[in-house]
C-alpha positions, 0 to 999 in steps of 0.5 A, a space after each residue: 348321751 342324755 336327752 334335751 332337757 327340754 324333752 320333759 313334760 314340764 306342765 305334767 311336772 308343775 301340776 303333779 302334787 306330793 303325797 303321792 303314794 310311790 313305787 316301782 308302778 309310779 314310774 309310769 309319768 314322765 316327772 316320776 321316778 324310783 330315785 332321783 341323784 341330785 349332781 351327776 359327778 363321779 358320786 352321782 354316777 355310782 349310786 344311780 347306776 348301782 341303783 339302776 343295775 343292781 336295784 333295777 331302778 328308774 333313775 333320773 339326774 338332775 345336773 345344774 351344768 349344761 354337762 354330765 360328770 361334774 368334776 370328771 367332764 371336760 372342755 376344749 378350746 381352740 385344738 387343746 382339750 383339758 380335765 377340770 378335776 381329774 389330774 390322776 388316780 391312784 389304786 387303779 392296779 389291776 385286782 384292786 377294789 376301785 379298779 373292779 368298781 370302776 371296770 363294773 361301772 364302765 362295763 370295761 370299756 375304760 382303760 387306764 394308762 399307768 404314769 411312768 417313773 417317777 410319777 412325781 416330783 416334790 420341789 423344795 429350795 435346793 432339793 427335789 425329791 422323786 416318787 417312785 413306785 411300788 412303795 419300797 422305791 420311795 421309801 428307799 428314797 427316803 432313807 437314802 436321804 435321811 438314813 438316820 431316820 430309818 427306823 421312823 420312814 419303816 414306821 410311818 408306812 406301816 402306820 399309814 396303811 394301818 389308817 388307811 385300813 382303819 378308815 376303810 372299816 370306819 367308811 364301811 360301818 357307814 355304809 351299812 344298814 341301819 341297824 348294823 351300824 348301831 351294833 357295830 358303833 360301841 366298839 373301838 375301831 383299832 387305830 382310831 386315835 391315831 386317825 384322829 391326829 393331826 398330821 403334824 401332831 404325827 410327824 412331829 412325833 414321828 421325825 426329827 427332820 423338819 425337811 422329812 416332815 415337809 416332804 412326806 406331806 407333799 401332797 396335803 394340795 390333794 385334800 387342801 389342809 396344811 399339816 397342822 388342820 388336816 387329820 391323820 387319816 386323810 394324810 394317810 389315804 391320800 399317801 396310800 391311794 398313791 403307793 402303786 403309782 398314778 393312772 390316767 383315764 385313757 381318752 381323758 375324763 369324759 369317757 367315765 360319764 359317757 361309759 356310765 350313762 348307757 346302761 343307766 339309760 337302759 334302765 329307763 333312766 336320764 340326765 336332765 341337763 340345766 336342772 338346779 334343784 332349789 328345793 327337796 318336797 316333803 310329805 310329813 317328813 318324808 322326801 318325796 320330790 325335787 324343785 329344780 329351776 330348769 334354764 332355757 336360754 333366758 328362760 327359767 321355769 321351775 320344775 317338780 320331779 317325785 321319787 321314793 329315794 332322794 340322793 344328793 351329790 350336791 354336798 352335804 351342806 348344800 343339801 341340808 341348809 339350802 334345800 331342806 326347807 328350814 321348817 324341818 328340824 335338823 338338830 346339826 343344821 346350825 354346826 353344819 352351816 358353820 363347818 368349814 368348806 375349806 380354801 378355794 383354788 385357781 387353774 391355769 390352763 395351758 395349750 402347749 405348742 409342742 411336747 413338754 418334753 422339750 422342757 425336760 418333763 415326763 409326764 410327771 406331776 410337780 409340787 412346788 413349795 417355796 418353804 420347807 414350812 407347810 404352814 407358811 405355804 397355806 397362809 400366803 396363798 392369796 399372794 397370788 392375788 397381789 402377783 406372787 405365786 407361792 407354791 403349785 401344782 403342774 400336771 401334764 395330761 397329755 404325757 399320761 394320755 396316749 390318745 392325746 391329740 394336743 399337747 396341754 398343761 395345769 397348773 393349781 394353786 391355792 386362794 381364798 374366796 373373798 377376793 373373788 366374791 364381788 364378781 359373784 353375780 356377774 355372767 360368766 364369760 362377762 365379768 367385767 375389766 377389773 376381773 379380767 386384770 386379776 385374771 391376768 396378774 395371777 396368770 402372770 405370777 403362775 408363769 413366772 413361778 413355773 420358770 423357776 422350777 420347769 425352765 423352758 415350759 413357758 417358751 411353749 405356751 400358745 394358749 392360756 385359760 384361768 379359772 377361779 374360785 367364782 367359776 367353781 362356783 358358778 359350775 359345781 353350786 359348792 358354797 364359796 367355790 370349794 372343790 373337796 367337800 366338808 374339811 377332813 379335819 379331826 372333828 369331821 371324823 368325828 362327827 357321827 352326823 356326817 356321812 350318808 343318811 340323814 335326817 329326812 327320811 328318804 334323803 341320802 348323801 353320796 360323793 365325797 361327804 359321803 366318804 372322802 375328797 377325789 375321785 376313788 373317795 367320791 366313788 366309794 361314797 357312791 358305792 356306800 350310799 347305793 349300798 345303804 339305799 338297797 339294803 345288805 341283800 343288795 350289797 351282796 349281789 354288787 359284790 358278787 357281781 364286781 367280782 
């Protein structure tokens, strides 16, 4: 799919100086480029084949990883075969907006397998709660349990794809030249203060039943912010994206990359592997390049790449605070450095040694809460650590792919950073005993938690892998394991800063800060951000061309 990293001409790199003047003809020496995409996640892989297809560009991709995808790449172990980041994706209908972008990007060639029903439980003391789709079967569900909310579950719906429609427009404003943008930024979006609520300041106002509350904000794991943080709009998105349903990546999640990178390639583009960009070159001002330390083994050398257009897929905060040399004057630099990046996660991987159909499973994704109480949920996450496993997330790969060849499962929970960041410096696969009992203990709890909700899923185990906030880390760069990005709390809705363009001129943002956490947010921030590189007239040959 790419080229070994070691096929660039590194001394052409090392004794190429910036200032130079740039353009389509400066692609003709190996180190130069018309754009380079900092990341090949799912962000990354939007803007730089947008870029490379509708622009015409000569993109290169500098991935730190020594694979393509971010968190839409896989691995394998024994026979068993896992996705680290995608579990399933809503808005995959045919017609839609993302399935038209993502059937463009991978020029047909990926199929979706849409989850059966329900495509979800939701698992409360004494009470679960199927998801159905299309919408009127869930929310039939939901009246049939609460019918004396009736009235307020009819509210809700329409008030959760009236936000979902404020913040398409917001995100849309964004995304726009420069110019229009400013136009367009004196008027009031409708529905923009209710976006901005958080999402129990919502549904306190919304509902009387503290056990309706809880359910409708099952999901808040697909944004990582229990109701009281989270703002309205990402709640809102998040229960949108899934109205029509779940779908899986027929084949797994490697096949997004391995169907994008071609015609990238095509282009005169590449991915260069093992390639951490540790700094952004500047010429009075202006992004100009890239330094990125390029491993070999035990080898490490540092590398210079230049291009006109610089796109980051490394997380805004990763991009202005560490790789923007701090002698160019951000004005938001220090809020940046402070603005929450939220908790981290663990994953157990299971290899299973027969269907979880044995279990009673489906196919179906669970959340498992101990508590009606979100809050309480959040704050005793990193019980985890001590052996108790408070609530989870369960999903079953290998019942939403019809080309599996093993059986396997996932099961995420929340937990702090801190715990883990004394094994921060230690090589991976290789961090020591005491590590490995952590490991072992939250592998434990996870289990014993799964008995009491999916009885039967652990007399099928064969095979167990345990990732932690320190491997995030370790593989993605997001500063203390993160996994979605800046906080979608209210204020990052409201930071004007926040989003594609930024202060060096030359420099853009894609991906998830770009726009909003998960697959379909990240792809969007990449479409946002190619659009805002090429200029209205180029965003209206990629639409023509979607169509």
């Amino acid at each position: 799919m790419s080229e070994s990293p070691g096929s660039e001409s590194n001394t052409e790199a090392r004794n190429t100086r910036p200032g130079t003047k740039f353009g389509t003809a400066a692609s003709a020496t190996s180190n130069h480029y018309d754009a380079i995409v900092i990341g090949s996640g799912i962000g990354g892989l939007t803007t730089a084949s947008i870029l490379s297809r509708i622009a015409g560009k000569r993109v290169l991709l500098l991935e730190r990883h020594f694979k393509v995808g971010g968190f839409t790449h896989v691995f394998k172990r024994k026979d068993y075969m896992w996705d680290v980041g995608i579990h399933y994706i809503g808005g995959m209908q045919e017609g839609s907006m993302l399935r038209n972008l993502i059937n463009w990007l991978t020029e047909g060639n990926l199929k979706w397998n849409k989850m059966g029903e329900p495509f979800e439980k939701f698992v409360y003391p004494d009470l679960t709660i199927p998801v159905h789709s299309p919408e009127e079967r869930f929310r039939e569900t939901l009246k049939e349990k609460w019918p004396e909310e009736g009235k307020g579950i009819d509210r809700y719906f329409s008030d959760v794809k009236a936000t979902a429609g404020w913040f398409g427009r917001h995100v849309t404003l964004k995304a726009m030249p420069s110019f229009l943008e400013k136009l367009s930024s004196p008027i009031e979006i409708p529905g923009r203060h209710g976006a901005l609520m958080t999402t129990k300041e919502y549904l306190e106002h919304r509902f009387k039943s503290p056990e309706l509350r809880a359910v409708v904000a099952s999901q808040w794991g697909d944004y990582g912010l229990p109701p009281s943080q989270s703002a309205f709009v990402i709640h809102s998105l998040i229960v949108a994206h899934y109205l029509d349903g779940g779908f899986y990546p027929v084949g797994g999640s490697g096949n997004i990359a391995k169907y994008i990178m071609p015609k990238i390639q095509e282009n005169g583009g590449k991915c260069l592997l093992y390639h951490d960009v540790k700094e952004i070159l500047l010429d009075d001002g202006r992004a100009v390049g890239v330094r990125a330390e390029h491993t070999s083994g035990k080898t490490h050398e540092m590398v210079e790449f230049y291009a006109p257009v610089i796109v980051s897929d490394a997380g805004m905060k990763n991009t202005l605070t560490r790789m923007v040399p701090e002698s160019f004057r951000i004005p938001f630099r220090k809020e940046l450095a402070e603005f929450s990046q939220g908790t981290s996660n663990v994953t157990l991987y299971l290899g299973l040694k027969d269907s979880p159909e044995r279990a009673g499973i489906q196919g179906e994704n669970y959340w498992a809460y101990r508590s009606f109480d979100h809050e309480e949920n959040y704050n005793r996450r990193n019980e985890l650590l001590e052996g108790r496993a408070s609530g989870f997330y369960a999903s079953f790969p290998s019942l939403k792919d019809p080309d599996a060849s093993s059986h396997t499962a996932e099961i995420i929970s929340f937990v702090d950073y801190a715990p883990f960041e004394p094994w921060k410096e230690k090589e991976w696969k290789n961090r020591g005993d005491d590590y490995q009992s952590l490991k072992d203990r939250i592998t434990k709890a996870l289990i014993d938690r799964s008995k009491e909700v999916l009885p039967g899923l652990a007399d099928l185990i064969d095979y167990t892998e345990l990732s932690t906030p320190v491997t995030n880390e370790h593989f993605s760069g997001h500063p203390a394991g993160s996994i979605y990005g800046l906080v979608c709390s209210p204020e990052r809705f409201k930071k004007e800063w926040i989003g594609i363009r930024t202060p060096v001129d030359g420099l853009f943002i894609t991906g998830a800060d770009a726009s909003s956490p998960g697959f379909a947010g990240a792809m969007m921030g990449g479409f946002g951000c190619a659009s805002q590189v090429m200029g209205l007239k180029g965003m209206m040959r990629l639409f023509k061309e979607m169509k």
